[in-house]
SERO-4910 file (N, C-alpha, C, O; in steps of 0.05 Angstrom, whole numbers):
BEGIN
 pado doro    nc1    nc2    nc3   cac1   cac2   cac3    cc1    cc2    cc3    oc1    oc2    oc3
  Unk    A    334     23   -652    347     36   -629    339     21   -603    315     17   -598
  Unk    A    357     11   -587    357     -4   -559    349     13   -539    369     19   -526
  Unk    A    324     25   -528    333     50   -513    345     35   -475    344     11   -470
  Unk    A    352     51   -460    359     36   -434    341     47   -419    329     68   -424
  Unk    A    337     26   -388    316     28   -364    312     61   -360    330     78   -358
  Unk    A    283     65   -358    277     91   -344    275     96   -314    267     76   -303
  Unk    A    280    120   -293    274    116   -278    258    157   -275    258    176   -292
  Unk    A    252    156   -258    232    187   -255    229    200   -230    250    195   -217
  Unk    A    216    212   -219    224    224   -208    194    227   -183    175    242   -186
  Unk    A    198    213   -165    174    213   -152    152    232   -144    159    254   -134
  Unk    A    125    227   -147    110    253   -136    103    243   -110    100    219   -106
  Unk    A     99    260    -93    101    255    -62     74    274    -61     72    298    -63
  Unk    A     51    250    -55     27    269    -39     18    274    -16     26    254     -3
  Unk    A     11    283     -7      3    298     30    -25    299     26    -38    307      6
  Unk    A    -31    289     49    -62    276     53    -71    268     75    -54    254     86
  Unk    A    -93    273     90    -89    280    121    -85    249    131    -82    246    156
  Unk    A    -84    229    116    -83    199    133    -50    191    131    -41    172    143
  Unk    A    -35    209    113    -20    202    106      4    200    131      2    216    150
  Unk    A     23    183    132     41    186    145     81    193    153     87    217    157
  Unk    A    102    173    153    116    183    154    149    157    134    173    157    128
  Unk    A    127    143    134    139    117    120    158    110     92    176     95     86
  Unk    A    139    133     79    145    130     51    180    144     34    193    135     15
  Unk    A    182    167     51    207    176     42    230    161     70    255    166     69
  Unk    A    221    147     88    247    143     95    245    112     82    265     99     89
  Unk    A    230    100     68    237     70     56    249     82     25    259     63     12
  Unk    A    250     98     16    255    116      1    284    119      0    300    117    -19
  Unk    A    286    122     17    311    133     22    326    171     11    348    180      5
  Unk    A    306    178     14    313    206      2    299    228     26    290    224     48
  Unk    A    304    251     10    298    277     34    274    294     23    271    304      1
  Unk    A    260    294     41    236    309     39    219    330     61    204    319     78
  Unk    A    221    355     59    208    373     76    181    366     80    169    380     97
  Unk    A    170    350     71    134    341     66    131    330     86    148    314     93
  Unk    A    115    333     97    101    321    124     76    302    114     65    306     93
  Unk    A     67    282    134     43    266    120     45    251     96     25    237     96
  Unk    A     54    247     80     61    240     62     42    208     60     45    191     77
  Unk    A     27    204     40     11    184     46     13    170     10      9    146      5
  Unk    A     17    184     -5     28    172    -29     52    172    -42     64    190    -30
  Unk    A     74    160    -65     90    169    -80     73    151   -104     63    128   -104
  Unk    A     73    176   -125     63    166   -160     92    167   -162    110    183   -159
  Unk    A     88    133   -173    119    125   -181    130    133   -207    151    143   -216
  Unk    A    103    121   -219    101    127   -257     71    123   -245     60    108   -229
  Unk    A     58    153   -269     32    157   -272     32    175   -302     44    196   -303
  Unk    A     18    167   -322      9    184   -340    -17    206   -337    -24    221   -355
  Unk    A    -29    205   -311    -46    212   -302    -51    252   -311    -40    266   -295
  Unk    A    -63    264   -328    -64    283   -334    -57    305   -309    -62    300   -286
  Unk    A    -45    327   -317    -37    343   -290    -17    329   -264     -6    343   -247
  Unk    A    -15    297   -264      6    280   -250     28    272   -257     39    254   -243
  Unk    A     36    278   -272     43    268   -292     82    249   -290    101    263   -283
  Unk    A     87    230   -294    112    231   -284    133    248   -308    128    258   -330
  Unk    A    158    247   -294    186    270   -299    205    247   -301    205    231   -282
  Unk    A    224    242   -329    241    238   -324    265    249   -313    270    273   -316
  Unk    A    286    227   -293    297    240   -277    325    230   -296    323    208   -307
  Unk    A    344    241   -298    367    233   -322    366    217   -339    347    201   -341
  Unk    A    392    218   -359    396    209   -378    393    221   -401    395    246   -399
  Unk    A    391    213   -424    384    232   -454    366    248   -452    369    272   -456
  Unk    A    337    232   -442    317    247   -435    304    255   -411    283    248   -400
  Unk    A    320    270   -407    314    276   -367    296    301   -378    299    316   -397
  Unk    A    274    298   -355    267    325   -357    240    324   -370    224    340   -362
  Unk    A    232    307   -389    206    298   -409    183    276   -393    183    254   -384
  Unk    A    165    298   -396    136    279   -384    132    250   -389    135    247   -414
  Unk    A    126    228   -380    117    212   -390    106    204   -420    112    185   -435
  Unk    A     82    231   -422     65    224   -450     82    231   -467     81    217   -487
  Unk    A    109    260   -468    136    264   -483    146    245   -484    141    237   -507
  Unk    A    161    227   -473    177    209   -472    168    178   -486    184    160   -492
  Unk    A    134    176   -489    124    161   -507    128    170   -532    139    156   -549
  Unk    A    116    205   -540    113    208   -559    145    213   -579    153    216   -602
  Unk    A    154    211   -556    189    199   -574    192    178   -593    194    176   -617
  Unk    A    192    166   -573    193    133   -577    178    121   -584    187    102   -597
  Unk    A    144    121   -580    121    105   -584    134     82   -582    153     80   -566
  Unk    A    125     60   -599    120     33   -593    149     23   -586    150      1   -575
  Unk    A    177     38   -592    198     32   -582    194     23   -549    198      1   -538
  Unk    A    187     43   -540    180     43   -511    158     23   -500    164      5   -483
  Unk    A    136     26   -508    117      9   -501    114    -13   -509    102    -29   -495
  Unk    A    124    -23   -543    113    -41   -547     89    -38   -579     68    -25   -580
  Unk    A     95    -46   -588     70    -41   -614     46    -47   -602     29    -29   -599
  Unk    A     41    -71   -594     16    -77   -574      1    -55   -556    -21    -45   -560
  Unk    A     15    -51   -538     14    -27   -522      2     -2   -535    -18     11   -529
  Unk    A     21      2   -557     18     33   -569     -1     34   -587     -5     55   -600
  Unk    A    -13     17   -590    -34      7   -609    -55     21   -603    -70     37   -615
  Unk    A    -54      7   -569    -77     11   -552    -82     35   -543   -101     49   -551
  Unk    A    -69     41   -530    -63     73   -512    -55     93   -528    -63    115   -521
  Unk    A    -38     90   -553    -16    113   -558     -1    123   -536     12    109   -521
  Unk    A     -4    150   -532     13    166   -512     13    165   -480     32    171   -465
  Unk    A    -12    157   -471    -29    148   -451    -13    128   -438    -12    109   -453
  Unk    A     -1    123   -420     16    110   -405    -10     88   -383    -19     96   -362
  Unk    A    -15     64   -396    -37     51   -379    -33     46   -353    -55     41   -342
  Unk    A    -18     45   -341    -13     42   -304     -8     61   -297      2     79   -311
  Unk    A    -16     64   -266    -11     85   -249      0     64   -229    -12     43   -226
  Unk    A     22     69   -214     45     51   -199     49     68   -166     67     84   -169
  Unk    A     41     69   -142     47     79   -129     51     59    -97     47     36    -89
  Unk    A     58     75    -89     73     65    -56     47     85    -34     41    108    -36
  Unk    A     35     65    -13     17     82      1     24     84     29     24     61     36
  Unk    A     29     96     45     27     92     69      5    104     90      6    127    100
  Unk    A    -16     83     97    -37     89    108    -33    101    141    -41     83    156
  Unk    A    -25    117    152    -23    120    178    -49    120    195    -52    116    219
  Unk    A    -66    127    176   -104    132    193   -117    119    171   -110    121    148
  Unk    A   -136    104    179   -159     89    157   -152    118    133   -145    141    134
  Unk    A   -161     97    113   -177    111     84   -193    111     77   -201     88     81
  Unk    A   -216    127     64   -231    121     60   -249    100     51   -240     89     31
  Unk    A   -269     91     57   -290     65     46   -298     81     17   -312    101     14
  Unk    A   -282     62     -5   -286     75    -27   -291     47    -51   -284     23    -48
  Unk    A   -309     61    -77   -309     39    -95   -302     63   -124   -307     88   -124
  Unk    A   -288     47   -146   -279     55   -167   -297     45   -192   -297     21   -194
  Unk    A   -311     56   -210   -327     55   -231   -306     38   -254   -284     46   -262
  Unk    A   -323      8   -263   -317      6   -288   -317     22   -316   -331     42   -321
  Unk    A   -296     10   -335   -290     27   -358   -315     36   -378   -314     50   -398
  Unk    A   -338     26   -365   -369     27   -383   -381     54   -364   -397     70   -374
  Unk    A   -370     58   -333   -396     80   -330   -377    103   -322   -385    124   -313
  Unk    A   -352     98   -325   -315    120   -322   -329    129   -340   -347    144   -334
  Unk    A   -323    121   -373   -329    135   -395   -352    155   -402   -351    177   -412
  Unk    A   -378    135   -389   -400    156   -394   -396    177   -374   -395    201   -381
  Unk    A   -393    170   -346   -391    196   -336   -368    219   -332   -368    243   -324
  Unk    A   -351    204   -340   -323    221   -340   -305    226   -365   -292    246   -368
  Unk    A   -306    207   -384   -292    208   -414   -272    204   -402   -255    223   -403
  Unk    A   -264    177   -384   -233    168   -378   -247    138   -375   -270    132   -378
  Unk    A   -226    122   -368   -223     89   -371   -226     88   -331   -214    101   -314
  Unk    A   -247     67   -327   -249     57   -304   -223     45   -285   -202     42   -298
  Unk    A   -223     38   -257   -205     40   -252   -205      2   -231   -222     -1   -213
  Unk    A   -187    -19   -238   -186    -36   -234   -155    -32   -214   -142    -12   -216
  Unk    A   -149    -54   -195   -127    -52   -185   -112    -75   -169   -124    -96   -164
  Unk    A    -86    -70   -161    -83    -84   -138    -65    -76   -118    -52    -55   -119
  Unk    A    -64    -96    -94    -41    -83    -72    -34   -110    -62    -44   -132    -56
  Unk    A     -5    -93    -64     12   -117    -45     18   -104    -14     23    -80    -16
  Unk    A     19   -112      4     26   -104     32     54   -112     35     62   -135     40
  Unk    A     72    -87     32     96    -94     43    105    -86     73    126    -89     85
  Unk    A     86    -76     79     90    -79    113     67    -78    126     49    -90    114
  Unk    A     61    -68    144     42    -63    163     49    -66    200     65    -83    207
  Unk    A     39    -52    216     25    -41    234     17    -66    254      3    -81    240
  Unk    A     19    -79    282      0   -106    285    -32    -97    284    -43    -78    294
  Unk    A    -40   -113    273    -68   -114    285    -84    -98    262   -108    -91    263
  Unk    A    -61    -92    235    -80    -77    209   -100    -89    206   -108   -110    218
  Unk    A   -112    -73    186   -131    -86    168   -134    -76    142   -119    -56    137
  Unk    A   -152    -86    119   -149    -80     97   -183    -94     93   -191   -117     96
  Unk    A   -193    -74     86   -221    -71     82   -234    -81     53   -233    -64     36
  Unk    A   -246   -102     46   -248   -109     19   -272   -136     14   -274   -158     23
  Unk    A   -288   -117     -5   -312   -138     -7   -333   -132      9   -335   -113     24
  Unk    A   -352   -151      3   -380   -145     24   -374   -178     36   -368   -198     23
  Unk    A   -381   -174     70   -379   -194     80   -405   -211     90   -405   -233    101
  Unk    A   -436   -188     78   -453   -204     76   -464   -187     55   -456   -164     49
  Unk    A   -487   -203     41   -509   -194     20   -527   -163     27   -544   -158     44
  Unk    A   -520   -154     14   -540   -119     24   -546   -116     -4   -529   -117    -22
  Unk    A   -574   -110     -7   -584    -96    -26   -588    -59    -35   -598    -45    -18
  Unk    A   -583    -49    -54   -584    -27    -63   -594     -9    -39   -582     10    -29
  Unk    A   -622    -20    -33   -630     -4    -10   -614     -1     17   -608     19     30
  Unk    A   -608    -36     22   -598    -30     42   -578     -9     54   -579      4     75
  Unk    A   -559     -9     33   -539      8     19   -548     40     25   -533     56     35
  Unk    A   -572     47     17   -574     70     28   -581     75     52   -575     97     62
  Unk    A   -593     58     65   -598     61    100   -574     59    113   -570     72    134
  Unk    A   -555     43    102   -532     43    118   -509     62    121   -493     65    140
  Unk    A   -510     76     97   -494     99     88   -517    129    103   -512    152    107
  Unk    A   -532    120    107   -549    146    122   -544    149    153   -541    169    167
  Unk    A   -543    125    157   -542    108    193   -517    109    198   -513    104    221
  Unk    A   -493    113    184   -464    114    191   -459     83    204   -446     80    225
  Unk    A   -476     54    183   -462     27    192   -446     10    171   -435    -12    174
  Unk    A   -450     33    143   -436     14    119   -410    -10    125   -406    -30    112
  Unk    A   -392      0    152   -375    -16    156   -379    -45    165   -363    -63    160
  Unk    A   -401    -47    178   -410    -65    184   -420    -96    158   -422   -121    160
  Unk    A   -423    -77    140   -436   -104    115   -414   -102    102   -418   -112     80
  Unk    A   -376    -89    104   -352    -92     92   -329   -110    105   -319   -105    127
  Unk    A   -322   -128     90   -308   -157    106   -282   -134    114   -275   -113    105
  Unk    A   -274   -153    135   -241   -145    145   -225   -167    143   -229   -191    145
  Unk    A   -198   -148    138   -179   -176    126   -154   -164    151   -147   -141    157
  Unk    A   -147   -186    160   -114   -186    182    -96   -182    158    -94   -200    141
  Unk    A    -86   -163    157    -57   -149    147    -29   -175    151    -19   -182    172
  Unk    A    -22   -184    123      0   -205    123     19   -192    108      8   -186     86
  Unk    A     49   -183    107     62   -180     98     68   -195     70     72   -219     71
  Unk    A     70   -183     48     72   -200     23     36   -209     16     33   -229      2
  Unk    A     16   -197     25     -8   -205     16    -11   -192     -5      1   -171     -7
  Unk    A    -26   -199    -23    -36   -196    -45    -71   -189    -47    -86   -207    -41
  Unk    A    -79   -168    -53   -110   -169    -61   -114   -154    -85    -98   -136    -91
  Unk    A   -135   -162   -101   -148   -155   -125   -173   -141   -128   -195   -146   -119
  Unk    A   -167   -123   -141   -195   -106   -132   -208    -94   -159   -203    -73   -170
  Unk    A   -226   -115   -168   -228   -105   -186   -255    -84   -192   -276    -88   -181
  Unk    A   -251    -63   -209   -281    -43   -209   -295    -56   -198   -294    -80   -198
  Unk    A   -321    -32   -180   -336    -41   -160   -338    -59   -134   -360    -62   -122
  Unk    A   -319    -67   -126   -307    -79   -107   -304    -59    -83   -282    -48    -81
  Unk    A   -327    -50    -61   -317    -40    -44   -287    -41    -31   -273    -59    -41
  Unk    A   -280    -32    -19   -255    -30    -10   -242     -2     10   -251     21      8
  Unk    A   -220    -10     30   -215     16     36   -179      0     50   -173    -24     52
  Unk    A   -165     23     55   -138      6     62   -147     19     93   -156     41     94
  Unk    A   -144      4    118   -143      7    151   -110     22    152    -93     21    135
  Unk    A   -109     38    180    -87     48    185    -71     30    194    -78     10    207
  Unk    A    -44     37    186    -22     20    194    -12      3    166      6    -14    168
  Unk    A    -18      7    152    -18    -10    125      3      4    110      1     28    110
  Unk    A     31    -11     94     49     -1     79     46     -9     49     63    -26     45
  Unk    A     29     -4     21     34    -23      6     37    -12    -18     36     13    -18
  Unk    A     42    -28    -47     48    -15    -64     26    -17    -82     29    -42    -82
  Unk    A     13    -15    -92     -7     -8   -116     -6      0   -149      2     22   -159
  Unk    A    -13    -17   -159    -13    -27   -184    -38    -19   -198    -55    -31   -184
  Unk    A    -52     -5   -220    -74     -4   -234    -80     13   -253    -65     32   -260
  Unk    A   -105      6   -262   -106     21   -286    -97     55   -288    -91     67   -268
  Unk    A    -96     64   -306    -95    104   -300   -105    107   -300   -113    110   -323
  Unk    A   -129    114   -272   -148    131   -275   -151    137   -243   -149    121   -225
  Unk    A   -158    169   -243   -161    178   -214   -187    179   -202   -190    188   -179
  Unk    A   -210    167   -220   -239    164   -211   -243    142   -180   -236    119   -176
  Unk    A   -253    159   -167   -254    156   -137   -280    154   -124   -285    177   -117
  Unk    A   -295    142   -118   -323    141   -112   -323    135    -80   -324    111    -73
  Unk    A   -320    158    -55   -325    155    -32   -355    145    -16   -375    156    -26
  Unk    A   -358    133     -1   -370    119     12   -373    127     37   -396    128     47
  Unk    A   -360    130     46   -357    133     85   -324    151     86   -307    148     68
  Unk    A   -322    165    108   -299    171    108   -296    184    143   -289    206    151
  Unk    A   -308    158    157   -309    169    190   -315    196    197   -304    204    217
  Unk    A   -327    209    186   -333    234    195   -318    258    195   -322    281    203
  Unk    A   -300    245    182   -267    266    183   -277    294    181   -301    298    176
  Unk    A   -259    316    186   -261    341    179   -238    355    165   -236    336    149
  Unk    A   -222    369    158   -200    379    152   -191    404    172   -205    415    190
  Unk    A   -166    411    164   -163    433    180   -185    467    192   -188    480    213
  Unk    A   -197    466    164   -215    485    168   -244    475    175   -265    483    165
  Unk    A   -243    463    186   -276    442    190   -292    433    168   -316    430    171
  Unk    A   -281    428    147   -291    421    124   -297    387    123   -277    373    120
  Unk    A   -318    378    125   -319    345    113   -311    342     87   -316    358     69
  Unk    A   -296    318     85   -291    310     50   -306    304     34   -318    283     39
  Unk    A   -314    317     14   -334    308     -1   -343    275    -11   -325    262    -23
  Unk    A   -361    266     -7   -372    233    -17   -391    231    -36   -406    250    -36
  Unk    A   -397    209    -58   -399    199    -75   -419    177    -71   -421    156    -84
  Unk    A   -435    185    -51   -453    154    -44   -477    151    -60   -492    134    -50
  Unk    A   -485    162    -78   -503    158   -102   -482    149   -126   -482    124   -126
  Unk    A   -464    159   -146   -439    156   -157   -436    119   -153   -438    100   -168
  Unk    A   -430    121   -124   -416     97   -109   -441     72   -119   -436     52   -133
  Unk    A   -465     79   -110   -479     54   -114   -489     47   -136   -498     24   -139
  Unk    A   -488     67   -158   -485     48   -186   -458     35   -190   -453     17   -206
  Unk    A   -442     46   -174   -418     28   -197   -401      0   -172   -383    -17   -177
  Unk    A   -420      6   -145   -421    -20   -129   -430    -45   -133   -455    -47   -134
  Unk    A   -418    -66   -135   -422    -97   -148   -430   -110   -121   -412   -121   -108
  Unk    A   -454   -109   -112   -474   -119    -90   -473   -146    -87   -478   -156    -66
  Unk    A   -464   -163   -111   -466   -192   -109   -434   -203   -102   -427   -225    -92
  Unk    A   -415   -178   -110   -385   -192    -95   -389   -190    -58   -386   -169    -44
  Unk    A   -396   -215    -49   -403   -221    -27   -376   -252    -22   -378   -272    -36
  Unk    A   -358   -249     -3   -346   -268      2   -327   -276    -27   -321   -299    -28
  Unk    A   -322   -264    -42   -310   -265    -66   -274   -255    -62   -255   -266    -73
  Unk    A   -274   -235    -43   -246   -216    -44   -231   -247    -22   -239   -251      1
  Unk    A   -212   -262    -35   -194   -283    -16   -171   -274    -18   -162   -278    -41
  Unk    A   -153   -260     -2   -123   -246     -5   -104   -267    -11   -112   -287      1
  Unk    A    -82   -273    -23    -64   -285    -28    -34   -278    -12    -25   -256     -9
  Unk    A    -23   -301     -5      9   -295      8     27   -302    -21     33   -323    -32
  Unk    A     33   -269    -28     47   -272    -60     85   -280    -54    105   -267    -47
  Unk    A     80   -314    -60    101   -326    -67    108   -306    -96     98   -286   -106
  Unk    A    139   -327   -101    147   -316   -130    138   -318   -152    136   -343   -155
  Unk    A    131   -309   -170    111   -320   -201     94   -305   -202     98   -289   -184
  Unk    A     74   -300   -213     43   -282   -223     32   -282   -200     29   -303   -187
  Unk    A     23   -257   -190      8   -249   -170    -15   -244   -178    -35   -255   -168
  Unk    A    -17   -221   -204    -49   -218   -210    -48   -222   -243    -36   -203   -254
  Unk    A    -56   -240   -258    -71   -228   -281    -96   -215   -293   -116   -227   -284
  Unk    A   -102   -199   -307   -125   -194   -312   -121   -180   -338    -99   -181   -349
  Unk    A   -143   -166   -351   -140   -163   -381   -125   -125   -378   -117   -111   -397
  Unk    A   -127   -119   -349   -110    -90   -358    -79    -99   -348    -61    -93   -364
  Unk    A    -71   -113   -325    -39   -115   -330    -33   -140   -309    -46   -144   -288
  Unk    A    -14   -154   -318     -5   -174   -309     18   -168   -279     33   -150   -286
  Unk    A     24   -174   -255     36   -167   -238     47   -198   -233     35   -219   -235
  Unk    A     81   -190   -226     94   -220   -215    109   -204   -193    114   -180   -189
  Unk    A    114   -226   -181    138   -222   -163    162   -237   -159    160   -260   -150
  Unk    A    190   -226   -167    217   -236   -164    232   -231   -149    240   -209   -142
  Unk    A    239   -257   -138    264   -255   -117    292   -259   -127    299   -281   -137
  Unk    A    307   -242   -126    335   -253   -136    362   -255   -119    372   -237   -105
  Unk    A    367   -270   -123    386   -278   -110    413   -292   -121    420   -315   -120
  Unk    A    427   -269   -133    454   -276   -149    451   -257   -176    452   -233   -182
  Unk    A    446   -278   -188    441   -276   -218    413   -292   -221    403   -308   -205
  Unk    A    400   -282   -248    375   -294   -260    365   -282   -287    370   -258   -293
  Unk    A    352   -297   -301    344   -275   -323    319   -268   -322    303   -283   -310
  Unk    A    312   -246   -336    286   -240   -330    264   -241   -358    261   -221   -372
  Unk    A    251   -262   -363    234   -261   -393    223   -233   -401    211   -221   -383
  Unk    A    226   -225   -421    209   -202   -433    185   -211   -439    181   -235   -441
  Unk    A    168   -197   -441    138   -198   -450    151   -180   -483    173   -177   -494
  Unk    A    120   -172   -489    121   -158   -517    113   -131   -512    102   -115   -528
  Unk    A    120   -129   -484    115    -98   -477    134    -87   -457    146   -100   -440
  Unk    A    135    -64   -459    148    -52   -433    142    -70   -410    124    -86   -410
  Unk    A    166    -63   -380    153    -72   -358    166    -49   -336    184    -33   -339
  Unk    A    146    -57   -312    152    -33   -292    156    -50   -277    142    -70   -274
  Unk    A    183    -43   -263    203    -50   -237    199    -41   -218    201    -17   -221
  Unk    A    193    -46   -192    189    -38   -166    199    -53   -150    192    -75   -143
  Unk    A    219    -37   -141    248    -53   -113    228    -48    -92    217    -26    -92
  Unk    A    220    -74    -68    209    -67    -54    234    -76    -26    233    -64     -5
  Unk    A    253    -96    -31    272    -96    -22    294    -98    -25    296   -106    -49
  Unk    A    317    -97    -16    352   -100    -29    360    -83    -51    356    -59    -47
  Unk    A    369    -87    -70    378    -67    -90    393    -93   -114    412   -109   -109
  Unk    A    379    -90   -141    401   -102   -156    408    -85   -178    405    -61   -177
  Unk    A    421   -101   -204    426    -90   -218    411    -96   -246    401   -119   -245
  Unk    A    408    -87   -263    389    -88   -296    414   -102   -312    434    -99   -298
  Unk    A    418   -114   -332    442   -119   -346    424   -131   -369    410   -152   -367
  Unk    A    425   -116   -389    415   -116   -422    437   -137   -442    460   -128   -445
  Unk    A    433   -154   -450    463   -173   -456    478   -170   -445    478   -185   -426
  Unk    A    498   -155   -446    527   -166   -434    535   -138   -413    553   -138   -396
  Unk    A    517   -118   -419    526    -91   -411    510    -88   -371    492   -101   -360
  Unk    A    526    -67   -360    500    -63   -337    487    -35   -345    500    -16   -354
  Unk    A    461    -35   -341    449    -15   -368    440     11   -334    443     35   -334
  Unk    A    428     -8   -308    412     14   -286    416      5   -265    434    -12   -269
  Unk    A    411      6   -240    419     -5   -222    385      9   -211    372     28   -220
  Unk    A    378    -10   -191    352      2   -167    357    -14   -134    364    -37   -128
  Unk    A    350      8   -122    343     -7    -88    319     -9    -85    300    -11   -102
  Unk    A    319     -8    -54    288     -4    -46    287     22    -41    300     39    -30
  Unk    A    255     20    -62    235     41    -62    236     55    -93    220     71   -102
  Unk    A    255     45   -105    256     55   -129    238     39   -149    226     17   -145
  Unk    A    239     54   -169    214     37   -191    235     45   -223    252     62   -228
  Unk    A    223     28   -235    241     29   -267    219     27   -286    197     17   -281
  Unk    A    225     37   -308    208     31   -332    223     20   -353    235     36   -367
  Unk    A    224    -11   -359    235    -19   -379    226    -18   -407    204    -25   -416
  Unk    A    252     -4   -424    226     -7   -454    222    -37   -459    233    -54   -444
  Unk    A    204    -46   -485    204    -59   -504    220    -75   -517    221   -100   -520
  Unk    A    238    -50   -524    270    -56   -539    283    -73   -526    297    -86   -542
  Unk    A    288    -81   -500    298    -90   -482    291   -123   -488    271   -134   -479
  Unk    A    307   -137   -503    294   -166   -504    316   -192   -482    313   -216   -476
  Unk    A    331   -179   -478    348   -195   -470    359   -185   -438    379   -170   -436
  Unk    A    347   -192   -415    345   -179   -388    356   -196   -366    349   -220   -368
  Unk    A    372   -192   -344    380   -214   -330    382   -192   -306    390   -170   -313
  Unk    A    379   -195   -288    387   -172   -253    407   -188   -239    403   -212   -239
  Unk    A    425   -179   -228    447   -182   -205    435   -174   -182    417   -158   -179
  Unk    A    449   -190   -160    432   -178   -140    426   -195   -121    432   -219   -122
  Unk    A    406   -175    -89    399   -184    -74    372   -174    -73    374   -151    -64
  Unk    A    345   -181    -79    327   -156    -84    293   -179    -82    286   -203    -87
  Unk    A    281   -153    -73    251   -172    -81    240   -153    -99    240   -129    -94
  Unk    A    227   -165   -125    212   -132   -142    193   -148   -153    192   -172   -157
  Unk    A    171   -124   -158    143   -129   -175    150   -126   -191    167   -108   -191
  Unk    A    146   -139   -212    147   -138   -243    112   -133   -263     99   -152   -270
  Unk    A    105   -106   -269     86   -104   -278     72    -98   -313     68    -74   -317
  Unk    A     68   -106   -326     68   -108   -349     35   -102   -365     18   -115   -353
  Unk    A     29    -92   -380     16    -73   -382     -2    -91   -399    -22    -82   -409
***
């Protein structure tokens, strides 16, 4: 069975940094105010993505595997995960800093959570003048230091800053401090998992005077003290942006016609600009613009897009 491109149905989160970016690049209608995420495709328990038409409109993500299994993903894939959808795919728009946060490898996720650590990346498709994007240690601090600094409210100070470039690329892998600066538009790529280890978070409060809860014991075991001057951002031309052993990320420009190589697994589509078309041999199987995302199965061996379009191509 050939199955054709998926597409779903966005989750739109509200979050006090969040801003106003994401549903009008979107292009759709939304009463939500703040809006600082869309989960494009997430297998993420309780997140879960919705297919949005077709045969199977209407079926969760982990449904919509457990259909199809390896049809969909890939034998490879389904090997690995089964039903478990390994990427979480979303669009951010930072209107106010985010938090100074680090994410636990798949060795201390598991022990302390019984989920898989969380590795990642971001591409900056817009930004703000004068952003930034927070990543790495920009000098050597030890464990201790780490706690004096997080006591003293100066952790920012021992975290490099990066000038915000349109089309930049960073890699962030577990333990890698990090935080996205306001003004930042980008899309995000990484493992499934919602393990979050806060650091600093300016003092914020919420509506009811509540501080956000932080993680700064959590944080400093699973903080990598020696990535010092390590995080170098990339201006992502066309071709592989990130490899690593949880998913491979490219970026294509098309312009006319082109074909697109299959891997031996599903891949996830993300229009970040123009709109083309999917065409499976000879047929046109989906069409996407900007802001939309696709999930190609497996089955799919033979792929070519029409078009005017820039898209991530992410593969698992």
């Amino acid at each position: 069975m050939i199955l054709k491109p998926y597409k779903f149905k966005p989750l739109l989160k509200t979050v006090i940094w969040g801003g106003d970016k994401i549903v009008a690049f979107k292009g759709i209608e939304s009463e939500l105010s703040l809006v600082g995420e869309s989960w494009e495709l997430s297998g993420v328990e309780g997140h879960e993505s919705v297919v949005d038409g077709g045969p199977d409109d209407g079926l969760t993500l982990s449904q919509l595997i457990a259909r199809h299994g390896a049809e969909l993903l890939g034998e490879r894939v389904y090997r690995q995960h089964g039903t478990r959808f390994p990427l979480l795919v979303k669009l951010i728009d930072a209107r106010r800093n985010l938090s100074v946060q680090v994410h636990p490898d798949d060795e201390m996720a598991r022990r302390e959570h019984g989920c898989d650590g969380k590795t990642e990346m971001w591409y900056v498709i817009d930004h703000e003048p004068g952003a930034k994007i927070m990543a790495g240690f920009a000098r050597h601090i030890t464990p201790d230091d780490y706690d004096r600094m997080v006591a003293d409210g100066t952790i920012m100070e021992a975290v490099e800053h990066h000038t915000s470039r349109r089309g930049q690329v960073y890699f962030l892998p577990a333990g890698r401090i990090h935080a996205i600066g306001e003004g930042n538009f980008i899309a995000e790529i990484q493992q499934t998992s919602d393990i979050t280890y806060r650091v600093f978070d300016y003092n914020r409060v919420d509506a009811q005077g509540h501080s956000r809860e932080l993680h700064t014991q959590l944080a400093r075991q699973a903080l990598d003290f020696a990535d010092c001057g390590r995080c170098r951002p990339t201006l992502g031309e066309s071709g592989t942006l990130v490899q690593c052993k949880y998913f491979t990320v490219s970026k294509l420009d098309v312009d006319g016609c082109r074909p697109l190589p299959m891997p031996d697994s599903c891949v996830v589509m993300m229009c970040v600009a123009g709109q083309a078309t999917v065409v499976g041999g000879s047929e046109s199987v989906a069409s996407l613009r900007q802001g939309q995302t696709l999930l190609l199965p497996a089955t799919m061996t033979q792929v070519a897009l029409r078009g005017q379009a820039t898209l991530l191509i992410a593969c698992p």
